[in-house]
C-alpha positions as CSV (number, residue, x, y, z in Angstrom):
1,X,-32.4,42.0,-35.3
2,X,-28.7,41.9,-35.5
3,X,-29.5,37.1,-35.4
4,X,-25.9,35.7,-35.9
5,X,-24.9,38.2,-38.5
6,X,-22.4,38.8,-39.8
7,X,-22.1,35.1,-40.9
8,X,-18.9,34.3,-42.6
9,X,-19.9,33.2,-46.3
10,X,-19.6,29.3,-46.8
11,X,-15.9,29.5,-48.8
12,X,-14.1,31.7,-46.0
13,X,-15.8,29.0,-43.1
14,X,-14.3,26.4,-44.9
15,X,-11.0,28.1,-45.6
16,X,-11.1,28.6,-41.3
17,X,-11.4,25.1,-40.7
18,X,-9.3,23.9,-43.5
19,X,-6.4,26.1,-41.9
20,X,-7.5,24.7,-38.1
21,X,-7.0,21.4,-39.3
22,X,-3.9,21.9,-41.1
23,X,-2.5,23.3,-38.3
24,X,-3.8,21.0,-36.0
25,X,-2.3,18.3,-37.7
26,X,1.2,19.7,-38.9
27,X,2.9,20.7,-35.6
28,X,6.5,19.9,-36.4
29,X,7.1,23.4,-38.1
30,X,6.3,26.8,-36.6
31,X,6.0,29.8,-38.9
32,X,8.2,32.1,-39.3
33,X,5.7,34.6,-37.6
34,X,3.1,34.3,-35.2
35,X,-1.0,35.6,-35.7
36,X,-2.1,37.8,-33.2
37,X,-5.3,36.6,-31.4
38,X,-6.9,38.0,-28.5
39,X,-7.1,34.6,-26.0
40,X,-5.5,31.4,-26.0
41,X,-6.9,28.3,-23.8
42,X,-3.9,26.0,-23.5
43,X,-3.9,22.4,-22.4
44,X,-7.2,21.9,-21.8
45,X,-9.4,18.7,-21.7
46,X,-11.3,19.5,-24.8
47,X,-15.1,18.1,-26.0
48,X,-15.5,20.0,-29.0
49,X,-19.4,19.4,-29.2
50,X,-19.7,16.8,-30.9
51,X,-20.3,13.3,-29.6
52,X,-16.9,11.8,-29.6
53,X,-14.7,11.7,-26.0
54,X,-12.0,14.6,-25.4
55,X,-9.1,15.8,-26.4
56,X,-6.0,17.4,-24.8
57,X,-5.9,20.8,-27.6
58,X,-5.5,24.8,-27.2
59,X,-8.5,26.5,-28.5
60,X,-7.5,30.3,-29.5
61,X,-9.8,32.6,-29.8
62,X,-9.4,35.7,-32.1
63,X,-12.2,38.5,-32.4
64,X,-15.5,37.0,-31.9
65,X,-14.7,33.6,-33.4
66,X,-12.8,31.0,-32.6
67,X,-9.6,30.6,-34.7
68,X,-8.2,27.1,-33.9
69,X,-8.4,24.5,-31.9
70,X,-5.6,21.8,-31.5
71,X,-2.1,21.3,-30.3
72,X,0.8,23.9,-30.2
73,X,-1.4,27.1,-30.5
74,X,1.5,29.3,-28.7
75,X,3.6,28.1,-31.8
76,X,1.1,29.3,-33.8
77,X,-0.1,32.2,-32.3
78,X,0.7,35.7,-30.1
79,X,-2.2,36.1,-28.2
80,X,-3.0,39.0,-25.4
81,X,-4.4,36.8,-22.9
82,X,-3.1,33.2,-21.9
83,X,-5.4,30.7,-20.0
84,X,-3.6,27.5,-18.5
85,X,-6.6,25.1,-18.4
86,X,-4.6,22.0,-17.1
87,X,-6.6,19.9,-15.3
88,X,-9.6,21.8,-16.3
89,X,-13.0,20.9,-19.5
90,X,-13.3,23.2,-22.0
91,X,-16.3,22.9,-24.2
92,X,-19.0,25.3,-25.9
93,X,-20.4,27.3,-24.2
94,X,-24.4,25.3,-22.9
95,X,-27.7,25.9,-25.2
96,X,-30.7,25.9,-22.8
97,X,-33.8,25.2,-25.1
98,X,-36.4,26.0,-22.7
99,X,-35.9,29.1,-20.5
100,X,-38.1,32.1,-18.9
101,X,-35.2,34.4,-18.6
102,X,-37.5,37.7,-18.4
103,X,-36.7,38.7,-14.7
104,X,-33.2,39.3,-15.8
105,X,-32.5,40.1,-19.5
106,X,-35.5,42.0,-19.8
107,X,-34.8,44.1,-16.2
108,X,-34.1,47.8,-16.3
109,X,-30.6,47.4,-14.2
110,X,-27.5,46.5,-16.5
111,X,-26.5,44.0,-14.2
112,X,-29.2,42.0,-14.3
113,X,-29.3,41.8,-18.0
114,X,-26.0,39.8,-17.7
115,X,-28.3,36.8,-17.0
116,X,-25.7,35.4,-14.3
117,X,-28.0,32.6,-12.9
118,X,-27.6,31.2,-16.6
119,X,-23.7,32.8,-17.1
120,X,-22.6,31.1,-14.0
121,X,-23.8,27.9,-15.1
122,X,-21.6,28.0,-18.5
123,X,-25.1,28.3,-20.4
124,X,-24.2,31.5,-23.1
125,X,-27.4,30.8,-25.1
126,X,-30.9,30.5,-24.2
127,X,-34.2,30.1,-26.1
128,X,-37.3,32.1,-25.0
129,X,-40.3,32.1,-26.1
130,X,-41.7,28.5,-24.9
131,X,-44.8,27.0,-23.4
132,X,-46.8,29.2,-26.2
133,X,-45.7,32.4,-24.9
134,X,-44.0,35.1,-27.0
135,X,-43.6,38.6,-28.2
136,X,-45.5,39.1,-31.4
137,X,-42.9,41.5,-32.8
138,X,-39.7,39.8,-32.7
139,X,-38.0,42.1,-34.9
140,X,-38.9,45.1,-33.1
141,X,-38.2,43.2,-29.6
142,X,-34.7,41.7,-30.4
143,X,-33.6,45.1,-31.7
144,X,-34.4,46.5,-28.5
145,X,-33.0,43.8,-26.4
146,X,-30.1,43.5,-28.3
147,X,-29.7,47.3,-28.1
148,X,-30.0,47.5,-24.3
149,X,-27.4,44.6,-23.9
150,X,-28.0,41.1,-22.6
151,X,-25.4,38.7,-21.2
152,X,-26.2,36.0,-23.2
153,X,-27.3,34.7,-26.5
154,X,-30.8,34.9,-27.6
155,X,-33.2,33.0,-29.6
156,X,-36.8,32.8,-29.9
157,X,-39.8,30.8,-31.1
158,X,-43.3,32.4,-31.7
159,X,-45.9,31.3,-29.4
160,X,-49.4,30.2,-30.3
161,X,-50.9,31.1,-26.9
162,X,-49.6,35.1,-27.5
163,X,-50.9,34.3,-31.2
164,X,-54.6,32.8,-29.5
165,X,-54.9,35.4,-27.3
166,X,-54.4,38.0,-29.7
167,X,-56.9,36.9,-31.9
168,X,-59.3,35.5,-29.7
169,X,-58.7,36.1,-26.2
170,X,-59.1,34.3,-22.9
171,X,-62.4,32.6,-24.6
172,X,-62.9,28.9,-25.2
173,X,-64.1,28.9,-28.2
174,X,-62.6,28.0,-31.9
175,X,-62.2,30.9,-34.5
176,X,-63.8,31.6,-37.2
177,X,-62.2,31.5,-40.6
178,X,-61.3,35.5,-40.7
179,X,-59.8,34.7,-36.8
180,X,-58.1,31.9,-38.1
181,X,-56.5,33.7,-41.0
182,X,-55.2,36.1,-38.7
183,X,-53.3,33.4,-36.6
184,X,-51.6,32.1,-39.1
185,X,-50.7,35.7,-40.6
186,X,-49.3,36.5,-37.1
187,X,-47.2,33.4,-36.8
188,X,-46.3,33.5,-40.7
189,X,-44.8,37.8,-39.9
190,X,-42.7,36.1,-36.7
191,X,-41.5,33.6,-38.4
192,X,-40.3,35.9,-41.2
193,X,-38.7,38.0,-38.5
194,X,-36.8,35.4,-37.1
195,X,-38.2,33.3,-35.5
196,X,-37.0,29.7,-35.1
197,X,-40.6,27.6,-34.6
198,X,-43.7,27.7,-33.3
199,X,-43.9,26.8,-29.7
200,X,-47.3,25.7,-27.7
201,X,-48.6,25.3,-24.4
202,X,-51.6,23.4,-24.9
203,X,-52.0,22.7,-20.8
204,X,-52.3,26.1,-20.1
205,X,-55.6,28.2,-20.7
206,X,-57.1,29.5,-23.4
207,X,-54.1,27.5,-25.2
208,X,-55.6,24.3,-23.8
209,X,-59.0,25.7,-25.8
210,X,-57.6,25.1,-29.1
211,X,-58.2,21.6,-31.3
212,X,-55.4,19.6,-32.7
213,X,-57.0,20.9,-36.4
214,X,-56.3,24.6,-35.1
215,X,-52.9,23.9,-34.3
216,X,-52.3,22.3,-37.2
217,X,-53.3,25.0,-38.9
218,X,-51.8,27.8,-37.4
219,X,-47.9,25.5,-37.4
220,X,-47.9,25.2,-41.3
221,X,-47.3,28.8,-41.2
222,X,-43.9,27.7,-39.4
223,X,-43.4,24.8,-41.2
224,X,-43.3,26.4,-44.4
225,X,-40.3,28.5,-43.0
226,X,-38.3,26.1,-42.0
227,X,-39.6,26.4,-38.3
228,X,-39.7,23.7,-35.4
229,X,-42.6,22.9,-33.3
230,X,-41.9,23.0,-29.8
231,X,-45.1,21.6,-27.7
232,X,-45.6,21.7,-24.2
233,X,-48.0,19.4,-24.7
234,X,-51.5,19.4,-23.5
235,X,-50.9,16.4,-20.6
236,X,-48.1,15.3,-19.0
237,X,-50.4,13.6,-16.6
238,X,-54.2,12.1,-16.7
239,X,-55.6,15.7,-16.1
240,X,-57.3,15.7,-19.6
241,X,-56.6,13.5,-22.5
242,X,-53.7,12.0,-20.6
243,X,-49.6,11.4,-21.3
244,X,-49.7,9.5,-24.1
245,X,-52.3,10.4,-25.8
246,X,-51.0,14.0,-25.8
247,X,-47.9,12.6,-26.8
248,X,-49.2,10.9,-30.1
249,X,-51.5,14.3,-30.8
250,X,-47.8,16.3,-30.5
251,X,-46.8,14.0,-33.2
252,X,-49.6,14.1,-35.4
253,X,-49.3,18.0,-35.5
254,X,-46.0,17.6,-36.7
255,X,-46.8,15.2,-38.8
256,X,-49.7,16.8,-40.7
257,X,-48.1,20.2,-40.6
258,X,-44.6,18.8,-42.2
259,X,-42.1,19.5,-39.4
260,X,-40.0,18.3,-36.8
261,X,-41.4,17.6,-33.3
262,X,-39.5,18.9,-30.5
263,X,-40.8,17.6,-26.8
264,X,-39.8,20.4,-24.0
265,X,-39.4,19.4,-20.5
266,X,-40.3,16.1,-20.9
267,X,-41.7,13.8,-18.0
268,X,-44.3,11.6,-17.1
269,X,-45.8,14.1,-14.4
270,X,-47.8,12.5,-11.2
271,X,-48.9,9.5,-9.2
272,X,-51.4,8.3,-12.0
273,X,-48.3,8.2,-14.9
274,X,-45.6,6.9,-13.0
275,X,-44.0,4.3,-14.9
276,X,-45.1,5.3,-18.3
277,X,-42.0,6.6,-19.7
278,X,-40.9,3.6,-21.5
279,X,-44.1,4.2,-23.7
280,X,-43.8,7.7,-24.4
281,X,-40.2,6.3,-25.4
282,X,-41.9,3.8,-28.0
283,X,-44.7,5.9,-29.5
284,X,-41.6,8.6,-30.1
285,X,-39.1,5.9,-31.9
286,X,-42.0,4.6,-34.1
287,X,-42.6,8.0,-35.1
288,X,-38.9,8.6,-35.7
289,X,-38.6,5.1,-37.5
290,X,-41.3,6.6,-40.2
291,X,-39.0,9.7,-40.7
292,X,-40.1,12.3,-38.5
293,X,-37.6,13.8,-36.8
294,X,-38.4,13.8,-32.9
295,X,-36.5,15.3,-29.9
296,X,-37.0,16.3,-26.7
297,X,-35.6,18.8,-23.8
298,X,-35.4,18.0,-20.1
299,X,-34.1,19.4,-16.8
300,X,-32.8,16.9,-14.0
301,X,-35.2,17.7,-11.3
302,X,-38.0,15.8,-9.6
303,X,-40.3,18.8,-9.0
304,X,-41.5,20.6,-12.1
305,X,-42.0,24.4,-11.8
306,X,-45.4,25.9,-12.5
307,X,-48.3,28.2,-10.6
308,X,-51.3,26.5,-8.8
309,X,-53.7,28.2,-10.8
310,X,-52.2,25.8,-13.6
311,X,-51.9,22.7,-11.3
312,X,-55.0,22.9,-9.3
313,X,-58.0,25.0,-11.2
314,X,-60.0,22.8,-13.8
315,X,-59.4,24.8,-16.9
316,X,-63.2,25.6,-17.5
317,X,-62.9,27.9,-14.4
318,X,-60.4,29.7,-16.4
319,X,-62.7,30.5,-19.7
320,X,-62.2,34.2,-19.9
321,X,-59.1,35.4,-17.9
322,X,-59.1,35.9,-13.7
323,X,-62.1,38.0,-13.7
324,X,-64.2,35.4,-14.9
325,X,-62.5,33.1,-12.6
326,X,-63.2,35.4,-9.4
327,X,-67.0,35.4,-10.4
328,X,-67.1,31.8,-10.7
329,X,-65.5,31.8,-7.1
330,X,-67.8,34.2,-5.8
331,X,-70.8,31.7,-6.6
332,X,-71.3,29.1,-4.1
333,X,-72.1,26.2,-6.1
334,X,-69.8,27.0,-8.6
335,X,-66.9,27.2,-6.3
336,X,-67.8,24.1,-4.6
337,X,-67.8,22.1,-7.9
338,X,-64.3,23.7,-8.5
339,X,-63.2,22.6,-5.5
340,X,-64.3,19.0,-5.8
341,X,-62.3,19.2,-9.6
342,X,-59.4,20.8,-7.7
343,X,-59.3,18.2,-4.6
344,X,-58.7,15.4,-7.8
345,X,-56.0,17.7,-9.3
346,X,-54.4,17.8,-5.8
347,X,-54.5,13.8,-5.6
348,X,-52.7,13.7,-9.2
349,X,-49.9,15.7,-8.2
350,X,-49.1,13.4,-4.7
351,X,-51.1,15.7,-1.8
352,X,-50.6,19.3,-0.5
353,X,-47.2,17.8,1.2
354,X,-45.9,17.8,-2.5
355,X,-46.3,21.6,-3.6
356,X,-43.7,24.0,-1.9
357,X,-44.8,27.4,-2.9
358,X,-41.9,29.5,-3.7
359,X,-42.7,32.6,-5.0
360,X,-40.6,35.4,-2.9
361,X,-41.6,37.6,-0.7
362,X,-44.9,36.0,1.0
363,X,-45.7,34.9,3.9
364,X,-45.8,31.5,3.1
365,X,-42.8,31.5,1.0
366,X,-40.5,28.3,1.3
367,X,-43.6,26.2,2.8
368,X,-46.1,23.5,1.6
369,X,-49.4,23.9,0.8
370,X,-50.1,21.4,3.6
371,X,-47.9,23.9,6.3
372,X,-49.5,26.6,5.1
373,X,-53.2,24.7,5.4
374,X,-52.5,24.0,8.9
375,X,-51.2,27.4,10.1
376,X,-54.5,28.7,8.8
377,X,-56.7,26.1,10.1
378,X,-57.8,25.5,6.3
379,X,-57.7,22.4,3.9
380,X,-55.2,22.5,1.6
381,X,-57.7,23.1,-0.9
382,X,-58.9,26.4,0.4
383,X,-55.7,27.1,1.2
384,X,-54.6,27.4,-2.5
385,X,-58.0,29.0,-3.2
386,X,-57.2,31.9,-0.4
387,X,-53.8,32.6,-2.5
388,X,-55.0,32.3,-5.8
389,X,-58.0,34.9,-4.8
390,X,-55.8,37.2,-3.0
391,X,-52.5,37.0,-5.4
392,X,-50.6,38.0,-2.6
393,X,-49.3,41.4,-0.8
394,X,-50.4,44.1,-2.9
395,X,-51.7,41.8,-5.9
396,X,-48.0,40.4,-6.4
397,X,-48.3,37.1,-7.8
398,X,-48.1,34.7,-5.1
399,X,-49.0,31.4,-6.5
400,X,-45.5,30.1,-7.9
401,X,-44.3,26.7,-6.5
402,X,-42.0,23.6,-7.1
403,X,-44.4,20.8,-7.6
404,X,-42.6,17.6,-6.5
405,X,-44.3,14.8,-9.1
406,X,-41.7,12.8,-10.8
407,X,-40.7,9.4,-10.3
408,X,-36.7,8.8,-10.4
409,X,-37.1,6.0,-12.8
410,X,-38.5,7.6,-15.5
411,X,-36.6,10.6,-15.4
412,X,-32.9,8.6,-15.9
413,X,-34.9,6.6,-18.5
414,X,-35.4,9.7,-20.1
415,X,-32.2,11.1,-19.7
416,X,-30.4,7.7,-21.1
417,X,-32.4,7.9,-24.8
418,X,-30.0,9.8,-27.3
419,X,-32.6,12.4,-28.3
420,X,-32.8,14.4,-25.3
421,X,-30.8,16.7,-24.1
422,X,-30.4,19.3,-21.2
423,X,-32.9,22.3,-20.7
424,X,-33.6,23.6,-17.6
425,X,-37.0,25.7,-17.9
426,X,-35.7,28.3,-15.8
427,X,-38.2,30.4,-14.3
428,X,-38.0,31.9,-11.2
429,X,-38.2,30.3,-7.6
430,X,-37.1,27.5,-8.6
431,X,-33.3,26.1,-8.3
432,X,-33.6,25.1,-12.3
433,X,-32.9,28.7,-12.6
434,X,-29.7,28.5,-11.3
435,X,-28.2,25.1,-11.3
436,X,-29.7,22.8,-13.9
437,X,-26.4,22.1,-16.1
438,X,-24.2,21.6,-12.8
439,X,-26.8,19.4,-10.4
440,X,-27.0,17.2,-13.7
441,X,-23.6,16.9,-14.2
442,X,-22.9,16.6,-10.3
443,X,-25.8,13.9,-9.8
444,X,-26.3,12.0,-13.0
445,X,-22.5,12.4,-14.9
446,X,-20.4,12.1,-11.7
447,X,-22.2,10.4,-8.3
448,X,-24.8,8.2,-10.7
449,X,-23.1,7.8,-13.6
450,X,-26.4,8.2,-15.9
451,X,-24.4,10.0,-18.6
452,X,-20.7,9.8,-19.6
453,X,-19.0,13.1,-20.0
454,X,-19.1,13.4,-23.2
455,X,-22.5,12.9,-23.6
456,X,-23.4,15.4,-20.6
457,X,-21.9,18.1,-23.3
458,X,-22.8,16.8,-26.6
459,X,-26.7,17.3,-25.2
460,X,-26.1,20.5,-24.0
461,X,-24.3,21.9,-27.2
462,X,-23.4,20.9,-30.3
463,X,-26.9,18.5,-30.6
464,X,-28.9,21.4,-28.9
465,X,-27.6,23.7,-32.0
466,X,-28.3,21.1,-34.6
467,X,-32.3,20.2,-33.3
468,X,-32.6,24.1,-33.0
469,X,-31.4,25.2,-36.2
470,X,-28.6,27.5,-34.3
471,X,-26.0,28.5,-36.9
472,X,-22.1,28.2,-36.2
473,X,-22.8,27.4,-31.9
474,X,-22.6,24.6,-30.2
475,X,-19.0,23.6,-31.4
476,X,-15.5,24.5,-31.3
477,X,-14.4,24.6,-34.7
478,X,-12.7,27.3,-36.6
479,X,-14.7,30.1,-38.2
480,X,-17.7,29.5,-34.8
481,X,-18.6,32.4,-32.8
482,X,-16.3,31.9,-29.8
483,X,-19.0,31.0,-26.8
484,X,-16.9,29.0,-24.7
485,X,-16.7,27.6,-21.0
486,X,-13.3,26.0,-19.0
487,X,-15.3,24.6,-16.1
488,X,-13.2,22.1,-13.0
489,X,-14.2,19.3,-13.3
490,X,-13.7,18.6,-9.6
491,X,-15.8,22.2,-8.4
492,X,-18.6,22.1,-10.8
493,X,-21.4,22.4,-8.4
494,X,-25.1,23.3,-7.7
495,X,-25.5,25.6,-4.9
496,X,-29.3,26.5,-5.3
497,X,-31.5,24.2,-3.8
498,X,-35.7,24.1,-2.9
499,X,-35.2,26.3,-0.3
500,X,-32.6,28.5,-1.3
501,X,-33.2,28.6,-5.1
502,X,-31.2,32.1,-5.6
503,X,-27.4,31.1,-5.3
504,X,-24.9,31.2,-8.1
505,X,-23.7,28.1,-9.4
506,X,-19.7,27.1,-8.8
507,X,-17.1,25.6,-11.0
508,X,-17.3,27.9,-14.4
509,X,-13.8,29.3,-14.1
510,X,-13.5,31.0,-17.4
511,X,-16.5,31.8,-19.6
512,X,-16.7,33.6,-23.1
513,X,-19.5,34.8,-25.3
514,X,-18.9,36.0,-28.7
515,X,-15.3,36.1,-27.4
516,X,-16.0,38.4,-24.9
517,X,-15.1,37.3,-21.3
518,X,-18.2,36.9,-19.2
519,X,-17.0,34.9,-16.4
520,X,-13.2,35.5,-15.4
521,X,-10.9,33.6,-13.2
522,X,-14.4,32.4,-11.8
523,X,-16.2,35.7,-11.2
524,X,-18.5,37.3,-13.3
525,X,-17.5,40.7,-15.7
526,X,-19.4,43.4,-16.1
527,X,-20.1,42.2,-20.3
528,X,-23.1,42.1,-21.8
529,X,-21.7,40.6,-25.2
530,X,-25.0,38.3,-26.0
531,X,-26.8,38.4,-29.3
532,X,-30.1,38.2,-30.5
533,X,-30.3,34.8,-32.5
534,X,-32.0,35.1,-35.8
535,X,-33.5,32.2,-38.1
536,X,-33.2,32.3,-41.7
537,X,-36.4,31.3,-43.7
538,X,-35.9,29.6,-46.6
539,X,-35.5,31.8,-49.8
540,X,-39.5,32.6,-51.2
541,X,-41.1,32.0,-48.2
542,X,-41.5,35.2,-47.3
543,X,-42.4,38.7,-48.8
């Protein structure tokens, strides 16, 4: 795994910015030649990453780094390509934290490895390996990715539901020591491949199995190597322990296991929770008041994206994998009594009028549960049952949908508190794919005003690189890898909506990653410059 190698060493970084800044403030006198440098960005409206408001400034880009940023670049510098960005942002290139890219970097067509739904939306980095679910051999994995060429940037955690499932299966049941040992051996071999943290998806079966001791357990392996814990955690809602509760057992495993707590996709999901952001809020600052460090991720939607196996089914019915779910079904008082559980879930997530199923291809694509229910003569309940039994035309998954369970409210009161920033859980079906950085920009930084500008990037780059632990991204500074985005400020546009979730976002005008144009004069290249991310452990924690 190539990671962000080959990382310049501390003196020569320092020497890079040193000279940016000298230049950038000693205009008056031009050399007496220029440097050659492959792009120059001139006269752009410049937020650099960090969290201070813009500047007009060139930003030159030379190899696969940036070389300066500030005024009179062409003074300074012959480079093959000019850019005028007049008129136009130019900022890092986005950091999604929380994506499931796998329909496109992972395809066997070239051009769908360039990621565009993420490209198009200036994101040139994206973190895989959420909700629990990971490869097991990152090393190998990232080789082969890297190999095969992706568009963008790539970083991974390790996820304790592959870990679980590895060990112990679909079963609800707690390991044994020996199992146990092997958990933590797996997560403690991913972390010394590169991984950046341990993520979980304690909802989701046979991750929802586990105790809080287990996890615990299992993230010290992470901890000790510097890792993050990333925690979908176990309810967003009142389907089990409920919101906050989950939210003070996410703390307490970072707590016990020594390591910062990172919150992805973070809401307060359903009828029953409504209102209760302000104390997810307040159990968070306490925690961060006794020196953990807390942070959370979230996309500017009101429906969340998810399967209605996961919103519906009580997660007993699950113990085992599908089959043991379809022999559950096939018993008449055991599907009634799942029924009764799932008519409750239904209530929780605001009626069958509130789930749009959207995975492609079906028959009841782009409807509600409740349209579908009705065209079949069927309760909604039965209705989901007859999909999740079937799975769709020739077994195809069939079950996505955009769940519609957030209250306005809370998601700006989210969005306001400094520690989160912008992710947009990208999966497929849903317009988050596609147009999270630009529908949050167009709704909540220019028509609502939620966010200034500045802020907008700040949480989508330069503070998304320092929660993450992502080396020299995020910023434009001298000596960075050269992932940057001129976006108009005017055209910066969603275009993907509930119904039409597949359309290209509008607006990125110029887009590089490692230096390498991916989006030009506002149409996508043919690149596939991306690189697979790699975090170091610190020195002696591993063999």
């Amino acid at each position: 795994m190539s990671g962000t190698s080959p990382k310049p060493s501390l003196r020569l970084l320092a020497i890079g910015v040193a000279s940016g800044l000298l230049l950038a403030g000693c205009s008056s006198e031009a050399p007496s030649a220029r440097e050659a440098a492959d792009v120059l960005i001139r006269g752009g409206t410049v937020y650099d990453g960090g969290s201070g408001e813009a500047v007009a400034a060139d930003v030159v880009i030379a190899g696969d780094r940036i070389a300066y940023v500030g005024a009179d670049a062409e003074r300074r510098y012959a480079a093959e390509r000019v850019i005028d960005a007049a008129g136009k942002v130019v900022a890092p290139g986005f950091i999604d934290p929380h994506t499931h890219p796998g329909t496109y970097l992972r395809s066997d067509d070239p051009a769908e490895r360039r990621n565009l739904p993420w490209l198009m939306q200036g994101a040139t980095t994206v973190m895989v390996g959420v909700d629990g679910r990971s490869s097991l051999e990152q090393a190998e994995d990232g080789a082969e990715l890297e190999a095969r060429g992706i568009g963008t940037n790539l970083a991974s955690y390790v996820g304790f539901g592959s870990v679980r499932h590895a060990v112990l299966g679909d079963d609800a049941r707690a390991p044994d020591e020996a199992e146990l040992a092997r958990m933590r051996a797996l997560v403690a071999k991913n972390m010394c491949e590169g991984a950046f943290g341990l993520s979980t998806g304690l909802f989701y079966a046979p991750q929802s199995f586990a105790s809080t001791e287990e996890v615990v357990a299992v993230a010290r392996e992470a901890a000790a190597r510097g890792g993050l814990y990333d925690s979908h955690q176990r309810d967003e809602s009142s389907y089990s322990i409920g919101l906050l509760e989950s939210t003070r057992e996410a703390i307490r495993i970072g707590r016990e296991a020594g390591m910062p707590v990172h919150f992805g996709h973070i809401k307060a999901l359903g009828v029953d929770v409504h209102g209760q952001a302000q104390a997810v809020i307040d159990l968070i600052e306490a925690a961060q008041a006794e020196g953990l460090r807390v942070t959370a991720d979230q996309y500017p939607w009101l429906a969340s994206g998810t399967r209605l196996e996961a919103a519906l089914l009580p997660r007993w019915s699950v113990d085992g994998g599908r089959e043991a779910l379809l022999r559950r079904l096939d018993d008449p008082a055991t599907r009634e009594k799942i029924r009764g559980e799932m008519r409750e879930n239904l209530r929780r997530r605001g009626g069958a009028d509130s789930l749009l199923l959207t995975s492609s291809g079906q028959d009841w694509t782009g409807k509600t549960v409740a349209e579908v229910a009705a065209g079949w003569n069927l309760e909604p309940i039965d209705a989901a049952l007859r999909i999740i039994e079937t799975g769709g035309p020739a077994g195809r998954p069939g079950s996505a949908l955009a769940s519609f369970n957030m209250d306005e409210a809370d998601v700006k009161l989210f969005m306001r508190q400094p520690w989160v920033m912008t992710s947009s859980d990208g999966s497929d079906g849903h317009p988050r794919q596609y147009a999270t950085f630009p529908e949050k920009y167009a709704k909540y930084v220019k028509r609502e005003g939620v966010l200034s500008l500045a802020e907008f990037v700040h949480r989508s780059t330069g503070f998304t690189a320092d929660t993450l632990g992502i080396e020299l991204r995020g910023y434009l500074r001298p000596g960075y890898y050269a992932d940057v985005v001129v976006f108009d400020p005017q055209g910066f546009a969603p275009k993907a909506d509930y119904v039409n979730p597949r359309v290209l976002s509008e607006g990125v005008e110029q887009l590089f990653v490692n230096g390498v144009a991916a989006v030009r004069d506002g149409e996508p290249t043919d690149a596939r410059a991306g690189r697979v991310l790699s975090h170091e452990p610190p020195p002696g924690s591993c063999p």
